[in-house]
C-alpha positions as CSV (number, residue, x, y, z in Angstrom):
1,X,83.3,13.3,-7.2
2,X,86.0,11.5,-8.8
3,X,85.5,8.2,-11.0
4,X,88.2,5.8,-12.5
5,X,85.2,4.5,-14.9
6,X,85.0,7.2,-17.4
7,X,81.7,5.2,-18.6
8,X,80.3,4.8,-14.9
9,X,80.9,9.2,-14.8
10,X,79.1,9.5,-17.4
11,X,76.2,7.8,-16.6
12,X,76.2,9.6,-13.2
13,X,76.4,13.1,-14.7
14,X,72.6,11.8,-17.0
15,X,71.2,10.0,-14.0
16,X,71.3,12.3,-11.5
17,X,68.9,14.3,-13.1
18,X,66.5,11.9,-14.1
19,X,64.3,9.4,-12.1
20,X,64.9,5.8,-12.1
21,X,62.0,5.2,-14.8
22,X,63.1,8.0,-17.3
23,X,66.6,7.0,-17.0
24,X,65.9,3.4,-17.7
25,X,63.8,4.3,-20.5
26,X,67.0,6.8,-22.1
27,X,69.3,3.5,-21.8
28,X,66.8,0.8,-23.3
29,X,65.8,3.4,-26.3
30,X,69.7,4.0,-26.8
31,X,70.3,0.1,-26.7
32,X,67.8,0.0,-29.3
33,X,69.1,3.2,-31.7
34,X,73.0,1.4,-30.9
35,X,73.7,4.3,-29.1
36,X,75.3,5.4,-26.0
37,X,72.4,7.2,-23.6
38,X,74.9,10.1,-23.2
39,X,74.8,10.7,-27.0
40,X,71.1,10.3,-27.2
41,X,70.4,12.6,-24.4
42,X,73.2,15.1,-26.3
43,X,71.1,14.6,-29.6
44,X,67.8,14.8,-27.7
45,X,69.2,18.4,-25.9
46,X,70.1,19.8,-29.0
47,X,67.0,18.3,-31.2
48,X,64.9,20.7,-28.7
49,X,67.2,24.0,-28.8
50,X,67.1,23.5,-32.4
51,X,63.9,23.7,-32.2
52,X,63.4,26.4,-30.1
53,X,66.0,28.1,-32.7
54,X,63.6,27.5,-35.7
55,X,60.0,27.9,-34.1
56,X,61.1,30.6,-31.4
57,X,59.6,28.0,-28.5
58,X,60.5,24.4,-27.2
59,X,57.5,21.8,-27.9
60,X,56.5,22.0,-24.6
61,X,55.6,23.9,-21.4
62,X,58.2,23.4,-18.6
63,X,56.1,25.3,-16.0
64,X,53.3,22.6,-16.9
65,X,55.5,19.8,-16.5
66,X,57.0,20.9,-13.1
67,X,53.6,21.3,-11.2
C-alpha cells in the first residue's frame, strides 16, 4: 500500500499490529516522553531484545499473553 504521508505510513506500519487501546496508549506515552510513537515502539523493541540478550529470556511469557 502506497502513502504520500510518510508520517501517516508510519503510523500504519505500528497500528496494524496493535489494538485501538494499546496504540492510543503508545502515542499519548510518546506525546508525553516528546517522542515520535515509531521511535518509542523502536526503543521499546530493542529495550526487550536487549534484554533477552543479557538475561537469556524476555520479561514475559508470550504463550501467556496470547491465550
Amino acid at each position: 500500500m502506497a502513502y504520500d504521508d510518510k508520517a501517516h505510513r508510519h503510523e500504519h506500519q505500528v497500528k496494524v499490529r496493535l489494538d485501538d487501546e494499546v496504540f492510543q496508549e503508545l502515542k499519548d506515552v510518546a506525546r508525553d516522553m516528546k517522542l515520535q510513537h515509531s521511535v518509542l515502539s523502536r526503543e521499546i523493541i530493542e529495550a526487550a531484545l536487549e534484554f533477552r540478550r543479557t538475561l537469556g529470556e524476555l520479561p514475559f511469557e508470550l504463550e501467556k499473553r496470547r491465550a
